[in-house]
C-alpha positions as CSV (number, residue, x, y, z in Angstrom):
1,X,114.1,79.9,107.8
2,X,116.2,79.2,104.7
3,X,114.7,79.2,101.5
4,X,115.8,78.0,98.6
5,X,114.3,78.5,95.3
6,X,114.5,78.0,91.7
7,X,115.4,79.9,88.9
8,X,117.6,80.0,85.7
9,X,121.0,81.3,85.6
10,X,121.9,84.0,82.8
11,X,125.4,84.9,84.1
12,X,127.6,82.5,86.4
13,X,129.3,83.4,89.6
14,X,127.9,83.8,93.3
15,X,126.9,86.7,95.0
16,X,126.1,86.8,98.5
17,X,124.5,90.1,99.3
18,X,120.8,91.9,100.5
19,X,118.1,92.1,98.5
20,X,116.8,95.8,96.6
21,X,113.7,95.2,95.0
22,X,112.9,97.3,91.9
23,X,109.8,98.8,90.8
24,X,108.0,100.2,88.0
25,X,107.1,99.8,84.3
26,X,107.6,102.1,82.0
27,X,110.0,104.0,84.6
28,X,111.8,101.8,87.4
29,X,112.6,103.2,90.6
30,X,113.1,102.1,94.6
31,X,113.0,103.3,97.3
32,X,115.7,105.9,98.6
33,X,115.6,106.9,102.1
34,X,116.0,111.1,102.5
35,X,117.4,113.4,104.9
36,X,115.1,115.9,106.4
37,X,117.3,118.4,104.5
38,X,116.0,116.9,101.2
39,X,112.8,117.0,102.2
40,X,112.1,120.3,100.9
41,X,113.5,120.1,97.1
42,X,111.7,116.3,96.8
43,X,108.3,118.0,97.5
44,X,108.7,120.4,94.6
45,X,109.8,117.6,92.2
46,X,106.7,115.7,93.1
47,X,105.0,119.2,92.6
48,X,106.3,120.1,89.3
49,X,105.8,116.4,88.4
50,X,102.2,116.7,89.2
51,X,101.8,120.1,87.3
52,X,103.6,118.3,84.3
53,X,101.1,115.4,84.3
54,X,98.1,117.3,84.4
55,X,99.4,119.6,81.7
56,X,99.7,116.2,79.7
57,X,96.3,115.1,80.5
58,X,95.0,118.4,79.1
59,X,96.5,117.3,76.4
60,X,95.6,114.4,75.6
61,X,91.8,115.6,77.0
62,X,91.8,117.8,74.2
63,X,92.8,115.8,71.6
64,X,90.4,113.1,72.1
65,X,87.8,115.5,72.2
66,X,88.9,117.5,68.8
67,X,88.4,113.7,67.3
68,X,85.0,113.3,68.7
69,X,85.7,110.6,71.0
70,X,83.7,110.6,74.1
71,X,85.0,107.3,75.8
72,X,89.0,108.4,75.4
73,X,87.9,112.0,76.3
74,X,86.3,110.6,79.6
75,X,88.8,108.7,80.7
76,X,91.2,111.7,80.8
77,X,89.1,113.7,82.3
78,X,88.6,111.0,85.2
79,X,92.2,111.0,85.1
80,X,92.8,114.6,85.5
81,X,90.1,114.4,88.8
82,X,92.2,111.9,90.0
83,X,95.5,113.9,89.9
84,X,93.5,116.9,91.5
85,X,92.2,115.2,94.4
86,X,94.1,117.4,96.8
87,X,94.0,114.8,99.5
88,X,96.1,112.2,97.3
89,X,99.0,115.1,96.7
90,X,98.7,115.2,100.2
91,X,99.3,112.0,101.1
92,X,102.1,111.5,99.2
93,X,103.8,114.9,100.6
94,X,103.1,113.9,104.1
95,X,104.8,110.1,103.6
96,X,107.4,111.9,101.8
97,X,108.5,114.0,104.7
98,X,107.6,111.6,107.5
99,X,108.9,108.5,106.6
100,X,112.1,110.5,104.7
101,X,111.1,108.3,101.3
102,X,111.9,109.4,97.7
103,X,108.8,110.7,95.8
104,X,108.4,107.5,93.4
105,X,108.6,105.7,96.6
106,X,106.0,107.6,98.4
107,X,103.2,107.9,95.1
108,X,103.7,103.8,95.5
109,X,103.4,103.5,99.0
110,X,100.1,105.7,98.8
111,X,98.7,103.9,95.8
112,X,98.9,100.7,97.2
113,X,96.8,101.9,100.0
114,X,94.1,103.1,97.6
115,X,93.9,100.4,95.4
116,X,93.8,98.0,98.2
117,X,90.6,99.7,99.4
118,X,89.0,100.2,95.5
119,X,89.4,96.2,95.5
120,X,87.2,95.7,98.7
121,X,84.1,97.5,96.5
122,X,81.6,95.7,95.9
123,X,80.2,97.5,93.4
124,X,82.7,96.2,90.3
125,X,82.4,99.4,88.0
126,X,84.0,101.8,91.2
127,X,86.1,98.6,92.0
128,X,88.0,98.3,88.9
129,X,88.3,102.3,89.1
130,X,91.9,101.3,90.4
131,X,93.1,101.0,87.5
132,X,92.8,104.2,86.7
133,X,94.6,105.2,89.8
134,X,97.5,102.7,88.7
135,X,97.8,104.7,85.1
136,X,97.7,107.9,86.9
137,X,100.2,106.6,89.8
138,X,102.6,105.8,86.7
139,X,101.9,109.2,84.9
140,X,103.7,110.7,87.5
141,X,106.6,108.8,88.7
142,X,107.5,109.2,84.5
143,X,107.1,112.5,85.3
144,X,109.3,112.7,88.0
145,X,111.9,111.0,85.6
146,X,111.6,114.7,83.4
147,X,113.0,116.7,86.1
148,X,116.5,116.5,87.1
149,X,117.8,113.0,87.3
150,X,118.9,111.5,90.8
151,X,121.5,109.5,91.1
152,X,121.0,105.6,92.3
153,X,121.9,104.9,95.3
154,X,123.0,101.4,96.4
155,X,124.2,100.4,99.3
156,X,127.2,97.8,99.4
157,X,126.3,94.1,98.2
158,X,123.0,95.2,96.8
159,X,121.5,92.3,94.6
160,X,118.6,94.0,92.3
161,X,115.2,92.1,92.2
162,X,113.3,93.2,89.0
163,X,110.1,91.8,87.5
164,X,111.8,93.4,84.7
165,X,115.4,94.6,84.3
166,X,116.0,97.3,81.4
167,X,119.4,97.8,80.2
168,X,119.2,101.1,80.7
169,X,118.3,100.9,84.5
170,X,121.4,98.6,84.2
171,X,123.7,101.2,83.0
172,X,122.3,103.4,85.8
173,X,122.6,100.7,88.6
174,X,126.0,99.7,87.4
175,X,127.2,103.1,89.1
176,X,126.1,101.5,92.5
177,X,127.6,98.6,92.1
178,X,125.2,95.8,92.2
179,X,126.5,92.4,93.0
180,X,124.0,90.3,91.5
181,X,120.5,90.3,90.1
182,X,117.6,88.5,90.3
183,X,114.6,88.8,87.7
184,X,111.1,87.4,86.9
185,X,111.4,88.2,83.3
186,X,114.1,87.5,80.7
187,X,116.8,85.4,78.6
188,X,119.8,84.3,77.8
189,X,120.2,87.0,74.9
190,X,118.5,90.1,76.7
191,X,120.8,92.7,76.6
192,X,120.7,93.3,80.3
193,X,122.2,89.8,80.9
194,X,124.8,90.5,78.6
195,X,125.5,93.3,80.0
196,X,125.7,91.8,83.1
197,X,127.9,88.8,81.8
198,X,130.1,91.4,80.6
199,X,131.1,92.9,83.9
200,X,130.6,89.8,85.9
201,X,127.6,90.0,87.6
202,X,125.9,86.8,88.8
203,X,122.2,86.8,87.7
204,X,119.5,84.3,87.4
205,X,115.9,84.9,86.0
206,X,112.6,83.4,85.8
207,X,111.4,83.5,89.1
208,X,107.9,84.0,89.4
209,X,106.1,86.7,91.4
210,X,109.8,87.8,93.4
211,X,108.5,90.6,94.3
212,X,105.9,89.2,96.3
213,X,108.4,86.4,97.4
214,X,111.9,89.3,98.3
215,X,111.7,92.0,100.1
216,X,114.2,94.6,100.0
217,X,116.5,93.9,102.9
218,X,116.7,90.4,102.8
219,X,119.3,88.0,102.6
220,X,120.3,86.4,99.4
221,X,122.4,84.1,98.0
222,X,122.3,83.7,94.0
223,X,124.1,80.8,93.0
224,X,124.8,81.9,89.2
225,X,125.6,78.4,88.1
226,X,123.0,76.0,89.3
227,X,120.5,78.9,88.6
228,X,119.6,78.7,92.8
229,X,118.2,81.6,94.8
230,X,118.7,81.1,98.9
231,X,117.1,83.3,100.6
232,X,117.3,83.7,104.6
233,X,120.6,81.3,104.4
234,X,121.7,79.8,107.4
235,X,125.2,80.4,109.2
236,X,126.0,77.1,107.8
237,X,125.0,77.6,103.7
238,X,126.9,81.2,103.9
239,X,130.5,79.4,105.3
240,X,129.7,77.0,102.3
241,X,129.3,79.6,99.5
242,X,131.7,82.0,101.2
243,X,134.3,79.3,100.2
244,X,133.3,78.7,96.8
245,X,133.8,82.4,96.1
246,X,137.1,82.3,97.2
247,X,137.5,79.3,94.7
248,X,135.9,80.7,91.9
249,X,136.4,84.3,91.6
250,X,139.4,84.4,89.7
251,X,138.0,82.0,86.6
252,X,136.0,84.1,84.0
253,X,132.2,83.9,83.6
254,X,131.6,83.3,79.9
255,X,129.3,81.3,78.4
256,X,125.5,79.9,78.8
């Protein structure tokens, strides 16, 4: 069913396209399907990844314990059982080389799974231990950032769905060639927007909870100067916008 929903445009022009949805905080990734053949080299990032968190845990372990302070030096320590549990590792291996997933992809997919049972706890002090897991689930995908750098992969007429959209990641993504972006978060003066005005990519932001709401795959329309977002459009409303491109490709998208 189509659905059409509101948001505020930060860069005009229309992209019709499928949905990528972005995730991550202080590191953004998404998912990247492997070969079998990759299988192999992705496990030892995730492994030297895991080694290079732990080695900052120590760390940081240490240091909070030189400066006689028991709370900071627990929670490191609970952090660095965490990262040892063998059957966590494990189960991000095993998704890595049977679903063919990229390593960020896979700590995610695991995570997701363990926080969602930490929440059915009744007991609120083990309950709220997910949060630990979260921090320790985002220790290591920065990790994986410090090893060798992938290269993002997009496949045609990918629109980007961010909570958050860093110029940075934007430089990267602008290699795949994103048609259009969609975030939860940002304005008129971010630099990713003017970024993206500068190379003519039609964006809107201020959607609230996306990724809940787009799932990468979908079909998407943004409409970059009513600041509309149609997902699942009909036969009909893709004719429609179909011909407005072909109208209004050639002017320039410049100001707000």
């Amino acid at each position: 069913t189509e659905v059409r929903l509101r948001a505020r445009s930060v860069s005009r022009g229309i992209a019709i396209g499928k949905i990528v949805c972005l995730f991550g905080n202080d590191r953004q990734y998404y998912r990247i399907s492997l070969t079998e053949n990759d299988v192999p080299a992705e496990i030892r990032r995730l492994r030297a990844a895991v080694r290079l968190s732990a080695r900052q845990l120590k760390k940081l372990s240490d240091a909070d314990r030189s400066k006689h302070s028991p709370a900071g030096h627990e929670i490191f320590e609970t952090h660095r059982m965490i990262l040892s549990d063998a059957s966590l590792i494990s189960k991000i291996e095993n998704a890595i080389t049977e679903k063919l997933i990229n390593a960020e992809w896979a700590v995610k997919l695991v995570t997701d799974e363990y926080v969602a049972k930490f929440k059915q706890i009744d007991d609120e002090h083990f309950r709220e231990r997910f949060i630990d897991l979260e921090d320790v689930a985002q220790r290591i995908t920065n990790a994986l950032g410090g090893g060798q750098r992938q290269k993002l992969r997009l496949e045609k007429d990918a629109i980007i769905a961010a909570k958050e959209l860093r110029p940075s990641t934007m430089v990267e993504l602008y290699e795949g060639e994103p048609i259009g972006l969609i975030t939860e978060h940002g304005g008129w003066t971010s630099h990713t927007f003017i970024l993206a005005r500068e190379v003519g990519i039609p964006a809107v932001t201020g959607l609230k909870k996306l990724l809940r709401r787009l799932n990468t795959g979908d079909r998407v329309i943004i409409d970059g100067f009513s600041g509309l977002v149609i997902l699942h459009p009909t036969g009909e409303t893709l004719a429609a916008y179909k011909a407005e491109v072909r109208e209004t490709k050639t002017f320039p998208i410049t100001g707000p």
